[in-house]
C-alpha positions as CSV (number, residue, x, y, z in Angstrom):
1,X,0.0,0.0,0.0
2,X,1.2,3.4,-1.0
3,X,-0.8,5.3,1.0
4,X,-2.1,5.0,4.8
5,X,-5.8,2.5,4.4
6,X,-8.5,4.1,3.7
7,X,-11.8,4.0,6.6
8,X,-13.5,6.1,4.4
9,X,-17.5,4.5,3.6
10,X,-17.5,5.4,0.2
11,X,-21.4,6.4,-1.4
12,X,-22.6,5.8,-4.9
13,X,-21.6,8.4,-6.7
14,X,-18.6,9.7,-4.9
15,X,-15.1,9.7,-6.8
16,X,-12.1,8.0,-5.5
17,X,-8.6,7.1,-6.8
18,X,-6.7,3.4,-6.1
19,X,-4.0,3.6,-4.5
20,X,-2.0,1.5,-7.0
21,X,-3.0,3.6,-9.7
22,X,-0.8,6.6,-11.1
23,X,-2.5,10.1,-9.2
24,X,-0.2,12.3,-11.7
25,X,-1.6,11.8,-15.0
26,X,-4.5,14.6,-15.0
27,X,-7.4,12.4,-13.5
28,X,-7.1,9.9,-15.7
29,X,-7.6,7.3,-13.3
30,X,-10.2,8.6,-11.3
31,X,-12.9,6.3,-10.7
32,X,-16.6,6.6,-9.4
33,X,-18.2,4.4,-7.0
34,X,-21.6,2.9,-7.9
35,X,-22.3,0.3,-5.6
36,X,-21.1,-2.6,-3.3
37,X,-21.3,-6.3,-3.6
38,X,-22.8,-8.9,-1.1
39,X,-19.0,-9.1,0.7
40,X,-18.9,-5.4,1.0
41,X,-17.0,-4.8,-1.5
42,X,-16.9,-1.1,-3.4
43,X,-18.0,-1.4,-6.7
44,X,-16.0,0.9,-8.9
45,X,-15.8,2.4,-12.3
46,X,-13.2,4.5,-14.3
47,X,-14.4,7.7,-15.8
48,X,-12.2,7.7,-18.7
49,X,-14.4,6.1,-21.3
50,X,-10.9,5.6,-23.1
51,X,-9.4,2.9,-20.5
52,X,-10.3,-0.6,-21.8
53,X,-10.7,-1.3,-17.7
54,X,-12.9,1.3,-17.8
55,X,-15.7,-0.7,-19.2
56,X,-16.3,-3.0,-16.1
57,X,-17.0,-2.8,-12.2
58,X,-14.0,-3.5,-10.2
59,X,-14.9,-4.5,-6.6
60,X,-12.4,-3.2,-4.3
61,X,-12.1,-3.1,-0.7
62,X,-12.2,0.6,0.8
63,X,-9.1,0.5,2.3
64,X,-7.3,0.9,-1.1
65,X,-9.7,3.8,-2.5
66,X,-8.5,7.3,-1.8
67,X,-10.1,10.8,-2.1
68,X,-8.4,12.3,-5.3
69,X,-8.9,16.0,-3.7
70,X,-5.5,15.7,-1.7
71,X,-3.6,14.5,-5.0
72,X,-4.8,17.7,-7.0
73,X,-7.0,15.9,-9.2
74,X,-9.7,17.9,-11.1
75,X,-13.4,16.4,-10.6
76,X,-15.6,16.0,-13.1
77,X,-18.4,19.0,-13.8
78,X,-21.4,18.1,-11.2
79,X,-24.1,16.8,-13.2
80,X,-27.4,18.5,-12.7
């Protein structure tokens, strides 16, 4: 781990950044929660609609999911 675990309960919709993944590249990484599965896990997706993984949930555990804001990553627009 990279960064101290995450306690952080995530909700559907917020946005949150691995901590494997590269926090330097513009917000291309960033990914949005949008659920959890039946072991708790956090269902994520990335927002770049150019990342093949991008395409698919990934279930993480919260401890590896970071809020970008520290890292100086630019949010999406709020959509209305």
């Amino acid at each position: 781990m990279n960064d101290p675990a995450n306690t952080r309960q995530w909700q559907v919709g917020d946005y949150v950044i691995h901590d494997a993944d590269a926090k330097h590249d513009g917000g291309r990484m960033l990914m949005r929660v949008v659920g959890y599965n039946r072991q708790g896990a956090c269902l994520t997706r990335y927002m770049d609609p150019t990342l093949q993984a991008g395409r698919k949930p990934w279930a993480n555990a919260i401890a590896w999911l970071h809020d970008p804001a520290p890292y100086g990553i630019p949010l999406p627009p709020v959509q209305p």
